[in-house]
PALUM-317387 format. One record per residue (C-alpha): residue number from 1; residue in three letters; chain; y, x, z. Coordinates in steps of 0.05 Angstrom, whole numbers. Layout:
NUM|Ala|A|Y|X|Z
...
! end
This chain:
1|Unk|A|-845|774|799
2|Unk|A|-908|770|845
3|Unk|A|-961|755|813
4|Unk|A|-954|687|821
5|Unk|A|-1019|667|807
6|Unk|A|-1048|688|872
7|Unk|A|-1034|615|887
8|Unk|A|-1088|607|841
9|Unk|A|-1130|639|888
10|Unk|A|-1177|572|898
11|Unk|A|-1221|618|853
12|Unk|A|-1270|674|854
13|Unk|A|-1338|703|823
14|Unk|A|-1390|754|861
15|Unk|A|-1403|826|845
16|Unk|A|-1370|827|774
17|Unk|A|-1388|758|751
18|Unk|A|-1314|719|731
19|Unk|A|-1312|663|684
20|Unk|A|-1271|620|648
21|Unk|A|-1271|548|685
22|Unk|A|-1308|497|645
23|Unk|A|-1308|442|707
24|Unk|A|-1236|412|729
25|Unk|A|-1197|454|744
26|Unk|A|-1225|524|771
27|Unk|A|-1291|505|788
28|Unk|A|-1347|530|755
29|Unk|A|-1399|474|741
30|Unk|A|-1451|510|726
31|Unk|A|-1502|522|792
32|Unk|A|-1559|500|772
33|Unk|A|-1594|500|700
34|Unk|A|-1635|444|704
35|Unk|A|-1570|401|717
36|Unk|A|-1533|435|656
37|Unk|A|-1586|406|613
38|Unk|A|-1572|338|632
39|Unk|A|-1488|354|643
40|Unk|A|-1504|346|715
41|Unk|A|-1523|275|716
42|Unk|A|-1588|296|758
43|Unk|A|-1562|300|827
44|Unk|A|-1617|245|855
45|Unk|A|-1670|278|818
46|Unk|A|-1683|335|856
47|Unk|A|-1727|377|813
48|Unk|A|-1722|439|833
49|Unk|A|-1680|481|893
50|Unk|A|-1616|481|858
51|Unk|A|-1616|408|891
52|Unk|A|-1577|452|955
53|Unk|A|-1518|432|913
54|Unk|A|-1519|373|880
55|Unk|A|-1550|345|940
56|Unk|A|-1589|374|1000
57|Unk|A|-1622|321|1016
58|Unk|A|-1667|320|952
59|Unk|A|-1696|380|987
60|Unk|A|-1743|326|1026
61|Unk|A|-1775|317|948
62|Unk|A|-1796|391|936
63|Unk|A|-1869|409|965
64|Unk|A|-1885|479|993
65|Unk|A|-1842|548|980
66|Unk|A|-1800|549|915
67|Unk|A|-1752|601|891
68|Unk|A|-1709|590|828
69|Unk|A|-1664|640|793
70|Unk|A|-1620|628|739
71|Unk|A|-1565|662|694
72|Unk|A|-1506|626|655
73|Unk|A|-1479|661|598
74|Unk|A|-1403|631|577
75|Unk|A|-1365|638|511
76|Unk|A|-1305|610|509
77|Unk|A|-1256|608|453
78|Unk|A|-1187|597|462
79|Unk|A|-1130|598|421
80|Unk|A|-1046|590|452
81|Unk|A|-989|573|403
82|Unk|A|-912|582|426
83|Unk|A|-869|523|426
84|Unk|A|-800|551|438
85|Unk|A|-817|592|504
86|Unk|A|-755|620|533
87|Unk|A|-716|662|584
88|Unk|A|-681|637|644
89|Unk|A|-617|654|605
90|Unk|A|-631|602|562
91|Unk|A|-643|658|502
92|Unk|A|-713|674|468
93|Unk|A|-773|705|507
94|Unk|A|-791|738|451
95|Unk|A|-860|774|440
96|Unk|A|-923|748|412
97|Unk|A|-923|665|391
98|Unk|A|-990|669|386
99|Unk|A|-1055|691|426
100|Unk|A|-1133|676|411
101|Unk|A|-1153|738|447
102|Unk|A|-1154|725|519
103|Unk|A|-1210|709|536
104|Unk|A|-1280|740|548
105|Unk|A|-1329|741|489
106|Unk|A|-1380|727|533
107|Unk|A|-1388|730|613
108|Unk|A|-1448|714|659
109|Unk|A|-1453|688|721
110|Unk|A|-1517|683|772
111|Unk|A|-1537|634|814
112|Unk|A|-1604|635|869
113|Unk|A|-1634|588|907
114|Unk|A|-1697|586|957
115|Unk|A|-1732|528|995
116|Unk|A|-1791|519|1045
117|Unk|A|-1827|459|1066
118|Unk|A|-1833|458|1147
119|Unk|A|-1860|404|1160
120|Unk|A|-1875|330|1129
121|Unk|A|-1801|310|1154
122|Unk|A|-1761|373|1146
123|Unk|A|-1742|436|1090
124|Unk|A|-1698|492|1097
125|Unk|A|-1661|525|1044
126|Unk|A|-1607|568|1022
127|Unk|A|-1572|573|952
128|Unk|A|-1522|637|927
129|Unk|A|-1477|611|871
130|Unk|A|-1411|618|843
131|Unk|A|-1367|554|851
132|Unk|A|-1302|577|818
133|Unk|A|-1287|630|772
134|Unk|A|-1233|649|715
135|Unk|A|-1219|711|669
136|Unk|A|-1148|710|628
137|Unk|A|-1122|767|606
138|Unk|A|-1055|754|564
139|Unk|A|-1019|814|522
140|Unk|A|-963|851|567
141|Unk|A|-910|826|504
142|Unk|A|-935|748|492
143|Unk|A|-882|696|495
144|Unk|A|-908|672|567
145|Unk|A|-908|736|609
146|Unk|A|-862|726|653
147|Unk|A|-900|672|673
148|Unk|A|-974|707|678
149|Unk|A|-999|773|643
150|Unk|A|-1073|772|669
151|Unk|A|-1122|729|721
152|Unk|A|-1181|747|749
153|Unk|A|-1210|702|796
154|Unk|A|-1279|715|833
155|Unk|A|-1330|676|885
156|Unk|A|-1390|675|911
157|Unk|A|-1419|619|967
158|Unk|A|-1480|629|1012
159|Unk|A|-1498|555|1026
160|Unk|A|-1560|545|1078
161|Unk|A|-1586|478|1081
162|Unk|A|-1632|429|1113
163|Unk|A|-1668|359|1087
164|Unk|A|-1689|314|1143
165|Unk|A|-1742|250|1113
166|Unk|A|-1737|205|1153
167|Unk|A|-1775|148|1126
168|Unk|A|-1806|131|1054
169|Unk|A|-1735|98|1036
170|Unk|A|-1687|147|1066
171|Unk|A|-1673|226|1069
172|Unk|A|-1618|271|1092
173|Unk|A|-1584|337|1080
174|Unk|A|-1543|380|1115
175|Unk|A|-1507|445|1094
176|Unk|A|-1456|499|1121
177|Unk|A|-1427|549|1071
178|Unk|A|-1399|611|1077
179|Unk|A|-1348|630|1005
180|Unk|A|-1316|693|985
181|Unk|A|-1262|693|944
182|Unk|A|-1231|747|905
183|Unk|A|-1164|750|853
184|Unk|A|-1136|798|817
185|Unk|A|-1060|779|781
186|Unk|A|-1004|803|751
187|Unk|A|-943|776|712
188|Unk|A|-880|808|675
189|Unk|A|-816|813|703
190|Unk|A|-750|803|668
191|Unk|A|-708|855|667
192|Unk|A|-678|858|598
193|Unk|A|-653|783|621
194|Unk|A|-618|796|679
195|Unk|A|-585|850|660
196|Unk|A|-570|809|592
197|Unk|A|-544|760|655
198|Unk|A|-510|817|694
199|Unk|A|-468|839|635
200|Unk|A|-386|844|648
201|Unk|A|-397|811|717
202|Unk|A|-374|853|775
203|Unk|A|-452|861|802
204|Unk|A|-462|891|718
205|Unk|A|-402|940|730
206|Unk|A|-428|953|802
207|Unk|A|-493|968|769
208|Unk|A|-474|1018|718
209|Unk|A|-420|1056|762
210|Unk|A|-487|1072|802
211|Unk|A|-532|1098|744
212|Unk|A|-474|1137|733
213|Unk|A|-458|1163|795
214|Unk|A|-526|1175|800
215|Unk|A|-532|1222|747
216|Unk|A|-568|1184|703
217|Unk|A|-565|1161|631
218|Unk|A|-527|1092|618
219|Unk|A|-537|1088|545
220|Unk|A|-617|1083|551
221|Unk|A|-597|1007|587
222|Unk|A|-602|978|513
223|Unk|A|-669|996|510
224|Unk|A|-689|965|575
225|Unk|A|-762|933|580
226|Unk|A|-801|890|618
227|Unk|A|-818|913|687
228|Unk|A|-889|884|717
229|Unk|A|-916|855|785
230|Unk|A|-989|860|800
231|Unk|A|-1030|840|861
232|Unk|A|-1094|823|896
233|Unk|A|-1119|788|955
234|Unk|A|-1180|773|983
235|Unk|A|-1211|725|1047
236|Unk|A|-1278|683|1073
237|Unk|A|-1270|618|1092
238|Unk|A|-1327|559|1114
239|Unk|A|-1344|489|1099
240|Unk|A|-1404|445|1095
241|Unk|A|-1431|397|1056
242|Unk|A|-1476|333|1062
243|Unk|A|-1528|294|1026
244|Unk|A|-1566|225|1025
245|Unk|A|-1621|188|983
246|Unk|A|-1643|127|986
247|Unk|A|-1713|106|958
248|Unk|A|-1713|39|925
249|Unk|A|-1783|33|905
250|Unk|A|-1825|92|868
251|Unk|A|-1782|103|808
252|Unk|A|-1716|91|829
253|Unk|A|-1670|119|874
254|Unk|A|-1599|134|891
255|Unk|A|-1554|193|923
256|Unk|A|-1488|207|950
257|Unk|A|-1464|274|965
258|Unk|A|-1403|302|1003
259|Unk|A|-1377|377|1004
260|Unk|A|-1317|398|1043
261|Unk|A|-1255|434|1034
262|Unk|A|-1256|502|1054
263|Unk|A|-1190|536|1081
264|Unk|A|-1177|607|1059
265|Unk|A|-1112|658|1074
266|Unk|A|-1113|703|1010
267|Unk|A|-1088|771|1035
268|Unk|A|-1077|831|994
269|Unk|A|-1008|871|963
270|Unk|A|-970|874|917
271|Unk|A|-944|925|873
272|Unk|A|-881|927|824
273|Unk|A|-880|977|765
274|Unk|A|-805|980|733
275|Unk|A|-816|1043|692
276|Unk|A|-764|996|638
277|Unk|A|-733|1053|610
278|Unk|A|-740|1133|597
279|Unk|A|-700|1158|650
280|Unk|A|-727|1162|719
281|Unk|A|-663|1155|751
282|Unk|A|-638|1093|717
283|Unk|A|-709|1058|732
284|Unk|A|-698|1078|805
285|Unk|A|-631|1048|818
286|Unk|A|-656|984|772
287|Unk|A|-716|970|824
288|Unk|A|-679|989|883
289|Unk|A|-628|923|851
290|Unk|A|-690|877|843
291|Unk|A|-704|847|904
292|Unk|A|-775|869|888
293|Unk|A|-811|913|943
294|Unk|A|-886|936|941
295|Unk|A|-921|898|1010
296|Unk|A|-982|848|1035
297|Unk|A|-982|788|1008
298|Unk|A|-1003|721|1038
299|Unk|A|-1026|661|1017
300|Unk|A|-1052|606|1053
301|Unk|A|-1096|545|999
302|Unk|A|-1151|498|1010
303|Unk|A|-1205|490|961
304|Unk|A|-1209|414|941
305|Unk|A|-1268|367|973
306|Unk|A|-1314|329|926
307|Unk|A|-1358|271|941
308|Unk|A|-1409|242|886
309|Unk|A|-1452|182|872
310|Unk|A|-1514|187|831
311|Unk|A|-1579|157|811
312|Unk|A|-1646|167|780
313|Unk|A|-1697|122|748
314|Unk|A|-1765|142|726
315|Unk|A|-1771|84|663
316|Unk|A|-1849|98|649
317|Unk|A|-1894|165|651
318|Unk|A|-1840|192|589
319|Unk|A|-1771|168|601
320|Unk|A|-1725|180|649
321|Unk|A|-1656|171|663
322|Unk|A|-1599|188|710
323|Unk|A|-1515|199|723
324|Unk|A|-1471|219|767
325|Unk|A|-1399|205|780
326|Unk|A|-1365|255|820
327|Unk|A|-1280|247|858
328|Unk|A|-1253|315|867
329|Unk|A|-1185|319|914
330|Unk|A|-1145|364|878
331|Unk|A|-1084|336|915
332|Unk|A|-1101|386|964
333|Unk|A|-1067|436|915
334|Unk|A|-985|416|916
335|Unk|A|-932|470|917
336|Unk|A|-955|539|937
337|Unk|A|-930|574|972
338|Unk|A|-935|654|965
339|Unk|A|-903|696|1024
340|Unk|A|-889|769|1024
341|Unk|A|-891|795|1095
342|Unk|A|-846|850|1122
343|Unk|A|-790|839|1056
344|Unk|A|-724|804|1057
345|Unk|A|-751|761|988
346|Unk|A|-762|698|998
347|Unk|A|-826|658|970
348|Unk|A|-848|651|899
349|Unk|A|-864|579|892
350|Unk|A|-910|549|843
351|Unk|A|-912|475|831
352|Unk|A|-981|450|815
353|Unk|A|-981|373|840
354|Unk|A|-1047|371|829
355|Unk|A|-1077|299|818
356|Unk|A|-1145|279|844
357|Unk|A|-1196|273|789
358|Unk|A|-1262|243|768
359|Unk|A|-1320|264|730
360|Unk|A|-1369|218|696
361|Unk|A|-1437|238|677
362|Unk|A|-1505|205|640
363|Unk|A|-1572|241|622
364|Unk|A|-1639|239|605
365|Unk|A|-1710|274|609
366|Unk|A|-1767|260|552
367|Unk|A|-1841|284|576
368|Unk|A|-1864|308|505
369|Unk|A|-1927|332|536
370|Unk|A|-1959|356|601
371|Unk|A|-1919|422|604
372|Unk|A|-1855|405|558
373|Unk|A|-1796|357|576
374|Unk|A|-1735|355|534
375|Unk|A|-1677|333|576
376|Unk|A|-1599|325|545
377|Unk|A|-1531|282|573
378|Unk|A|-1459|281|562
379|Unk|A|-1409|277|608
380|Unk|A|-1328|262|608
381|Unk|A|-1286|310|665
382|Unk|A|-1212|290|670
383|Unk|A|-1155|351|689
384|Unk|A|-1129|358|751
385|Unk|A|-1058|372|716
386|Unk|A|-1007|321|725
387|Unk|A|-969|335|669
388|Unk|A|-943|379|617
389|Unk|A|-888|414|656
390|Unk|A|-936|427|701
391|Unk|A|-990|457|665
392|Unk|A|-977|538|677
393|Unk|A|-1014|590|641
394|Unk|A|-1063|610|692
395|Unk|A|-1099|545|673
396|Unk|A|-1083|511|623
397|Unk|A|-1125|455|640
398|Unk|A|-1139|388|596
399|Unk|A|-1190|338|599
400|Unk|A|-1257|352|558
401|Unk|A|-1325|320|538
402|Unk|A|-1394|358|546
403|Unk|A|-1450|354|501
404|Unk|A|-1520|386|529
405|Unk|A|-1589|391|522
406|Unk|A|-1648|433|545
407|Unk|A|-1719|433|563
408|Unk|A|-1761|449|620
409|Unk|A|-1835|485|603
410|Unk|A|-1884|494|646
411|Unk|A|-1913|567|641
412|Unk|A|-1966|545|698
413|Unk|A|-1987|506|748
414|Unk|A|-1939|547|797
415|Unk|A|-1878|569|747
416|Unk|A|-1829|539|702
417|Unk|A|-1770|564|652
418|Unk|A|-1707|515|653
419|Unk|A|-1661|530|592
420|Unk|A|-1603|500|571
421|Unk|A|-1539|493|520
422|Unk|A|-1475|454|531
423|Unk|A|-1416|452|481
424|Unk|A|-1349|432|521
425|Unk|A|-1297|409|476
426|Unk|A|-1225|410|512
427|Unk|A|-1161|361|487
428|Unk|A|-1105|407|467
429|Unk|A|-1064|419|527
430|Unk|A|-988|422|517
431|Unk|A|-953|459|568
432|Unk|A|-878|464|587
433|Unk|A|-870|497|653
434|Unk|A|-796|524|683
435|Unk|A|-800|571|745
436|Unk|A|-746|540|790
437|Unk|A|-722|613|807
438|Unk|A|-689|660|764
439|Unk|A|-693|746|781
440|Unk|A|-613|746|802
441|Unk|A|-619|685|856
442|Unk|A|-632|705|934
443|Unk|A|-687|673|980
444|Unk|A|-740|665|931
445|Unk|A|-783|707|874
446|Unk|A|-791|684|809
447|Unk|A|-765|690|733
448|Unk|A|-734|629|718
449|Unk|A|-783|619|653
450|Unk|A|-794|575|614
451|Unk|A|-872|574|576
452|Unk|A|-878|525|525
453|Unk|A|-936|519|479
454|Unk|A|-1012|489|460
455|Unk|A|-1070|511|487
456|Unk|A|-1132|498|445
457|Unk|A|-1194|508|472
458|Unk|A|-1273|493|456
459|Unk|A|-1330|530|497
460|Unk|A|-1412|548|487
461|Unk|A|-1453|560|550
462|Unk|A|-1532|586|541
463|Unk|A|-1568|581|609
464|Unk|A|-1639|603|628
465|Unk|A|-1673|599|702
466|Unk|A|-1740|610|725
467|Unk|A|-1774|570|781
468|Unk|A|-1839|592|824
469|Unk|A|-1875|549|868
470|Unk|A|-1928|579|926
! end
C-alpha cells in the first residue's frame, strides 16, 4: 500500500539532518542548547538568541550583535517485540518478532540563530532550526511491514523575529516562519495474503486462467512474496509565532509564548514494486490485479500550535531557577487522509486521533564562579497517542521523563560554549493497530493489518553551541 506514513508528514529535517523525535510526538525539542541543559524550563530567561523560540520577546534582554550556533548529536536505542501481529486474513504476518535495529546510532541536527540590538526599544533576529524530525528504518520481513517498512522525515524553519520593550515591566515579540518539510516512506504490501484470500474463489480462478493464458508460469504462485509501496512528498508552508514578558521586579519575571499551526499539502509520488515472484509475466498480471498504480500523491496536514507559560527567578548572585509548562494541539492531527490523484483507488486512511498534550518542565543554573555556571532540570512530556490501537509504527509514541544538565563557560568577555546532556527515558508503548482496509476491498488503499507489539525505548542527546557577542 502507499506508504501510508506520508500522513506522517508533520515532520522534516534540513540538508541531511533527520532524527528520531524525543519531544511529543514528532517534534524535535531540541533548538537551543542552553535550554536542553535546563530541559527547556528557561524560556523567560533569555540568555542567549536561541530565545527566537522559546520566546521572542526575551530578545529585548540581549545587548548588542550576538550569533549562536549549536549542534545536537541523538542516540537513540530502541528495541520492538511482536505480540501476535497478523494478516488481514486473520493468519500470521510472519517475519521477524523482534527488532532493536532501527534506528540511527547516532544523528545530528543544527540549529543557528542571530540577533541585533536597534535601538533601546527594539531587536531583530532570525533563528534556522529543525522543529520535527524522525529516522525509522524497519527490516523489509519484520512482523509489522505491512504497516510501515521505513520513515524518513525532514525540516528545516527560517523564523525572523522582532522584540519590542516597551517599558521596564513589559516586552514583546513577534515572529513569521517560513518551514520546509520533507518525507520519505514506504510500507509492504500483502500479496501472499490476498492471494491466500483469492484462493478457489471465482476472482482466484479468474486470476490464474490469466497467468496462464498469458504464458506464464502458475506453479511459481506458491512462492509469492511481498510486493512494496514507496513514496515521497515535499511542501513550504508559514506561520508565526508570539512572545511576552513581564518584569516583576529585578529578579523575577514571567513569559508566555504562542506559535502557530502551519498548513502544508505534501506532494510527491508514489511508486509500487511487485517483483513477488521469478517470472516477469506472472508479476505483471499480479500488479495489473492490485489496484496499485505508480502517481502524485497528496496530502493535505497541519502542524499542531503550542502555547507556553514560563518563569524565571534570579534567588541571589548564585542560584537561579525557572519552568515552563507548554499545551501542544495535537488534535489538529485526526484521520488522514492520503489521496492519489489521476487513479481509480480510493484513499488510504490512517487513524491517529491525536489528543492534545502537555509538557511540564523545572530547572536550574548555579554560578560556580565568574566564567562557569552549572545549569540541570527535568521535565515530564505526555504522548499525543490516544491509545494503544492507535499507536502505529511510524511513532510509537509514549510518555517519557528527561533528566539534563550542562554548563555554560565563558571563554571571554565576548564568547561562550553552552554544552549539554539529557537522558529521555520513554514508558513502554504497547501498540495494537488494524488498518480498516484490506488489499481485495474497492475505494480505499490499505492492508488490512494488524501490528501488535512493545516498543521500548530510552535515548542520550550530547549538545554543544557557541555564542559571540560584538
Amino acid at each position: 500500500m502507499k506508504p501510508k506514513f506520508l500522513a506522517i508528514a508533520v515532520a522534516t529535517t534540513l540538508a541531511a539532518a533527520s532524527l528520531p523525535a524525543h519531544a511529543s510526538g514528532y517534534r524535535f525539542g531540541s533548538q537551543s542548547v542552553s535550554a536542553q541543559s535546563t530541559a527547556d524550563a528557561n524560556g523567560a530567561e533569555a540568555l542567549d538568541a536561541s530565545t527566537i523560540y522559546a520566546n521572542p520577546a526575551g530578545l529585548t534582554r540581549l545587548e548588542g550583535t550576538q550569533i549562536t550556533g549549536g549542534v545536537t548529536v541523538v542516540m537513540p536505542h530502541s528495541t520492538f517485540t511482536d505480540g501476535g501481529s497478523r494478516r488481514f486474513t486473520g493468519t500470521g504476518s510472519g517475519g521477524l518478532t523482534t527488532q532493536d535495529s532501527y534506528v540511527p546510532d547516532m544523528v545530528a541536527a543544527p540549529s543557528l540563530y542571530f540577533s541585533k540590538r536597534i535601538d533601546q526599544r527594539w531587536t531583530a533576529g532570525v533563528g534556522l532550526f529543525v522543529p520535527y524530525g524522525t529516522k525509522l528504518d524497519y527490516d523489509n520481513n519484520w512482523s509489522g511491514r505491512y504497516a510501515l517498512t521505513n520513515v524518513k522525515l525532514e525540516s528545516i524553519n527560517l523564523n525572523p523575529s522582532l522584540g519590542f520593550k516597551l517599558n521596564e515591566q513589559h516586552a514583546f515579540g513577534f515572529g513569521v516562519s517560513a518551514q520546509f518539510m520533507k518525507a520519505k516512506l514506504g510500507q509492504g504490501v500483502d500479496v501472499p495474503g490476498s492471494l491466500a484470500a483469492l484462493a478457489g474463489s471465482p476472482n482466484g480462478a479468474a486470476l490464474l486462467r490469466g497467468v496462464i493464458a498469458a504464458g506464464g508460469n502458475p506453479a511459481v504462485l506458491s512462492s509469492v512474496q511481498d510486493g512494496h509501496g514507496s513514496m515521497e512528498g515535499q511542501d513550504w508552508g508559514y506561520g508565526w509565532n508570539l512572545g511576552y514578558l513581564f518584569q516583576l521586579n529585578p529578579d523575577t519575571r514571567f513569559g508566555l509564548a504562542y506559535r502557530s499551526s502551519v498548513s502544508h499539502k505534501m506532494r510527491g509520488g508514489a511508486l509500487w514494486d511487485f517483483t513477488v515472484t521469478t517470472d516477469p509475466i506472472v508479476n505483471r498480471i499480479i500488479a495489473a490485479n492490485s489496484g496499485r498504480a505508480n502517481s502524485a500523491v497528496l496530502l493535505d496536514v497541519r502542524t499542531p500550535e503550542t502555547f507556553s507559560i514560563n518563569g524565571f527567578h534570579q534567588i541571589d548572585r548564585q542560584w537561579a531557577v525557572m519552568g515552563d509548562a507548554s499545551w501542544t494541539r495535537n488534535s489538529r492531527l485526526r484521520n488522514l487522509n492520503i489521496q492519489f490523484p489521476g487513479t481509480v483507488q480510493g484513499d488510504e486512511v490512517i487513524q491517529q486521533n491525536w489528543k492534545n498534550t502537555w509538557r511540564f518542565s523545572l530547572g536550574t543554573s548555579y554560578q560556580l564562579n565568574e566564567k562557569l555556571a552549572l545549569r540541570g532540570g527535568v521535565a515530564y512530556d505526555q504522548s499525543p497517542v490516544a491509545g494503544n490501537t492507535l499507536r502505529h509504527p511510524a511513532l510509537p509514541d509514549e510518555a517519557r521523563t528527561q533528566f539534563s544538565f550542562g554548563a555554560n563557560w565563558k571563554l571571554d568577555s565576548n564568547a561562550s560554549l553552552d554544552l549539554a546532556y539529557s537522558y529521555l527515558r520513554f514508558h513502554d508503548a504497547e501498540g495494537s493497530y488494524k488498518n480498516s482496509c484490506s488489499p481485495l476491498m474497492s475505494g480505499c488503499t490499505g492492508n488490512g493489518e494488524l501490528t501488535r507489539g512493545t516498543w521500548q525505548t530510552h535515548m542520550q542527546l550530547v549538545s554543544v553551541a557557541y555564542t559571540y557577542k560584538f
